[in-house]
Every structure is written in C-alpha cells, then in structure tokens.
MIZALO-639662 format. One record per residue (C-alpha): residue in one letter; x, y, z. Coordinates in steps of 0.25 Angstrom, whole numbers, plus 5000, padded with zeros to 4 digits. Layout:
% MIZALO-639662
aXYZ;...
***
This chain:
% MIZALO-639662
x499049505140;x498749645136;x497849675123;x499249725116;x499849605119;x498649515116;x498649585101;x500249555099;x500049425103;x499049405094;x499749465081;x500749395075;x502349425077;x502949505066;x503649395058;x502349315057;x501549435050;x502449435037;x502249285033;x500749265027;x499949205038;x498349175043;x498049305050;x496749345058;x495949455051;x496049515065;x497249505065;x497849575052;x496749695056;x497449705071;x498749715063;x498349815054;x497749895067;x499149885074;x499949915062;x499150045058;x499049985045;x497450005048;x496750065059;x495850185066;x497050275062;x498150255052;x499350355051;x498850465042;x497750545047;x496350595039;x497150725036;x498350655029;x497250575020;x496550685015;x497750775013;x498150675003;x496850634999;x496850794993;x498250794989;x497750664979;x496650734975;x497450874972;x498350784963;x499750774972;x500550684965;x501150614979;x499750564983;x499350504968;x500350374969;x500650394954;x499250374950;x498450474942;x497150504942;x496850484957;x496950644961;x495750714958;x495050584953;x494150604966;x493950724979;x494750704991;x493250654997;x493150554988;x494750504991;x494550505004;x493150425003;x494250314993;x495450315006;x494050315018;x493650175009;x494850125009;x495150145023;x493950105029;x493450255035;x492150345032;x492850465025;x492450605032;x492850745023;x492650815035;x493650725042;x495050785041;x495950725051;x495950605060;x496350475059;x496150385045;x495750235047;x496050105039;x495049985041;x496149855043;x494849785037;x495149875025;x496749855023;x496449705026;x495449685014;x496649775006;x497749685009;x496849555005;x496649614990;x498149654991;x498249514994;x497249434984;x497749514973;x499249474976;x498749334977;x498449344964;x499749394959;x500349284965;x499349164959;x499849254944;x501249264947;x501049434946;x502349524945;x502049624956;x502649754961;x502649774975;x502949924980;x502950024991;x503050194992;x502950165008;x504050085009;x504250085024;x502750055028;x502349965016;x503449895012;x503649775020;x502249745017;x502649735001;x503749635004;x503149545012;x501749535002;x502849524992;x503649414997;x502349354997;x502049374983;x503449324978;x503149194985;x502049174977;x502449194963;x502449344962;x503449414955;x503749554963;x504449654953;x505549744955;x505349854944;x506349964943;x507249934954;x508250014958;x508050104945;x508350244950;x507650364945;x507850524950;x506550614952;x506350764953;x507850784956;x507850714968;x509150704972;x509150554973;x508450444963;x507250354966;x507350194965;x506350074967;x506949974976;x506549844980;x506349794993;x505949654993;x505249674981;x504449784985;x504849924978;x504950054985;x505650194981;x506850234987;x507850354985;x509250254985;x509150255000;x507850225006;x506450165002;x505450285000;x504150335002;x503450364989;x502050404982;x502650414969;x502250324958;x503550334950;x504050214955;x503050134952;x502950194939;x504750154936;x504250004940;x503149994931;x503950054919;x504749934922;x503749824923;x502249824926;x501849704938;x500549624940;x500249694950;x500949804960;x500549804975;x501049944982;x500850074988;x500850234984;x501450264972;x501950124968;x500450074968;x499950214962;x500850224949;x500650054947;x499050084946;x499250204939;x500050114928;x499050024928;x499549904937;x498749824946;x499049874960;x498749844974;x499249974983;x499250024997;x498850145002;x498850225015;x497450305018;x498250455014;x498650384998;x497250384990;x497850374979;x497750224977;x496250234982;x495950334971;x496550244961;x495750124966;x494650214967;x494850224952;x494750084949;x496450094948;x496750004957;x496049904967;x496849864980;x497349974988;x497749935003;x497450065012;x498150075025;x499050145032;x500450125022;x501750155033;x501550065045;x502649985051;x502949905040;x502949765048;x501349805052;x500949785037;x500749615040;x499249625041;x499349665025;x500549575022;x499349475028;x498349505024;x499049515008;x499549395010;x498249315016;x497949325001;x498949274995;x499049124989;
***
C-alpha cells in the first residue's frame, strides 16, 4: 500500500464526516491539509491580501462588510500584522507576493470557540441566525452545524424571507432565501456571492437573534448592530479582524472560505466536538 492509499484508508468515508464523531486531533489537521482549508499555501496569494488589506484602509466599501470604523482605524502594516496573527505567519512589509499560510492548529482552536459558544446557545435555548455571502464554499458547512443546533433546543430564524427589494436600478430584485435554515442572497435565480451588509441589516429590522454565526457582510452588518456574532473569514477579508481587534467582536474563524464544500468536516467536527 502506497502512502496515498495509506492516508485514504485512514480517513473516514464521506457519509461518516457529517455525523458528530470522536475524531483524532491528527486527523482533523490531515483533513484540513488535504482540503486546503489550511496549509503552506491557501488560494489567495500575499499580493491579493495586501491589495485588499489598502483597499480597507483607503475606505472601499466592498472590503468593510457593513461595518464602520474598521477603514483607516489602523495602516495596512498594522492590518497585515491582525490577518499574520490570525493565520499563523510572521508578517514581512517587504514581502509582496508569494503564498499565504493558515496554521490548521489555528482554525482548529477557532472552530472549538465556534463550538463552545453554540454549546451554550443550546443549554439557553438561543434564537440563532445562521448565514452565508459564499454560498458555494460555506454553506453546507452551516447546515450541517445547524441541523445540529435544532436538535438541541435552538431556534434557527428565518428573517425576512422571500421579501424582495431593488437596488441601484439593477434590473432585477434582491431576496434572502433559505436553504435549510441557512440564509443566502440570491437574484430570483441563483444563490450569490456577496460582501454587502444589507442583508443582514433587512433581517435584523425584522428581529434581532441571540446570537448570528456567518461570514462577509452577514457577520459584518450583525456586529456593526451590535449582535453577538461568530464569523468566518478568508486571509484577503480583514474586516472582521479589525473589528475583533476593536474589541467588536470575539471569534472569528480564519481560513480559506471557497473549498469543496464537502472538505469543510474537519470544522463541522471540530464545532460539533463541543457541543452537548
């Protein structure tokens, strides 16, 4: 048996990742390796991450998430020194290009916050908001740590679903859809992208949850109003750093964000490890 065939038989087949399980420490890092969730080299390169690390800073509207006070609150050294923490690398300014690393030590220890703090939102009964602005990469991530929560007593909302509102003379209108209990923006058509917080910000004139657990501008506009939040973020969206930085929010899950969806179980996992 070859090394590849030794790993593959030691990882477990695709059905068994998405059920809470014991897994080996080892053996979530190995996965987060393989997926290039974490590793010597995610997909965006040191010049992506500085290019938006200035963008921020310069106050472009598409890199704040919704959140004010994150551009110009620090210089793109110091952002840079906020995203090299949070991944697990040494910052170089005179570095410009080249590949970015994310420790899988650091995404694990992420995930168990992710995870203990859910906990707790189960043991309380918490109405939660569960949302994505990468709905290809992230979201099956979302419904699977949210099936999990509405076994255990949490209440997963559904704010302003289906509610359709027209931007910029766009020549179609934007929605918030549902899948599974996980919201995402879509045009009518298809699920979308997003950094914008108004999204967030149509929910939460409908209700304000516990607690929110999301990405991009979902997670930026729900700390900008104020509600407790848990967030992912990709190395090239300091945004979210900046605002933990502030003392805005706490847990933010740095990683790379748009995977294969199905290599997201090490997370799932690790979230759920936690979980009572």
């Amino acid at each position: 048996m070859d090394v590849i065939e030794s790993h593959a038989a030691r990882l477990p087949r695709i059905d068994d990742r998405w059920e809470p399980r014991a897994f080996g420490h080892g053996e979530l890092v190995e996965g987060l390796l393989r997926g290039r969730i974490a590793g010597p080299a995610v997909s965006h390169p040191m010049d992506n991450v500085l290019r938006n690390i200035q963008l921020l800073c310069d106050g472009d509207p598409d890199k704040q998430f919704g959140l004010t006070g994150v551009s110009g609150a620090m210089s793109p050294v110091e952002v840079l020194e906020l995203v090299a923490r949070a991944s697990g690398f040494a910052p170089d300014p005179r570095v410009s290009s080249g590949p970015v690393p994310v420790d899988p030590e650091l995404v694990l220890r992420a995930c168990e916050e992710v995870g203990d703090r859910l906990a707790l939102a189960c043991r309380r009964g918490e109405r939660v908001v569960l949302a994505t602005g990468h709905p290809v990469g992230l979201a099956h991530l979302y419904i699977e740590v949210g099936r999990q929560l509405a076994r255990r007593g949490v209440e997963l909302l559904r704010p302003h679903e289906g509610v359709p509102w027209s931007e910029g003379g766009r020549p179609h209108s934007w929605e918030i859809r549902y899948l599974e209990g996980v919201a995402m923006l879509t045009d009518g058509a298809s699920m979308r992208h997003t950094h914008s917080g108004e999204p967030m910000l149509r929910m939460l004139e409908e209700t304000v949850p516990d607690l929110v657990f999301a990405d991009h501008g979902f997670a930026g506009a729900a700390i900008q109003a104020g509600v407790e939040t848990l967030s992912i973020a990709d190395v090239n969206d300091p945004a979210l750093l900046v605002a933990r930085a502030q003392g805005r929010t706490e847990t933010v899950i740095v990683m790379d964000d748009n995977v294969q969806p199905e290599d997201y179980w090490p997370c799932f996992q690790a979230i759920c490890a936690r979980l009572p």
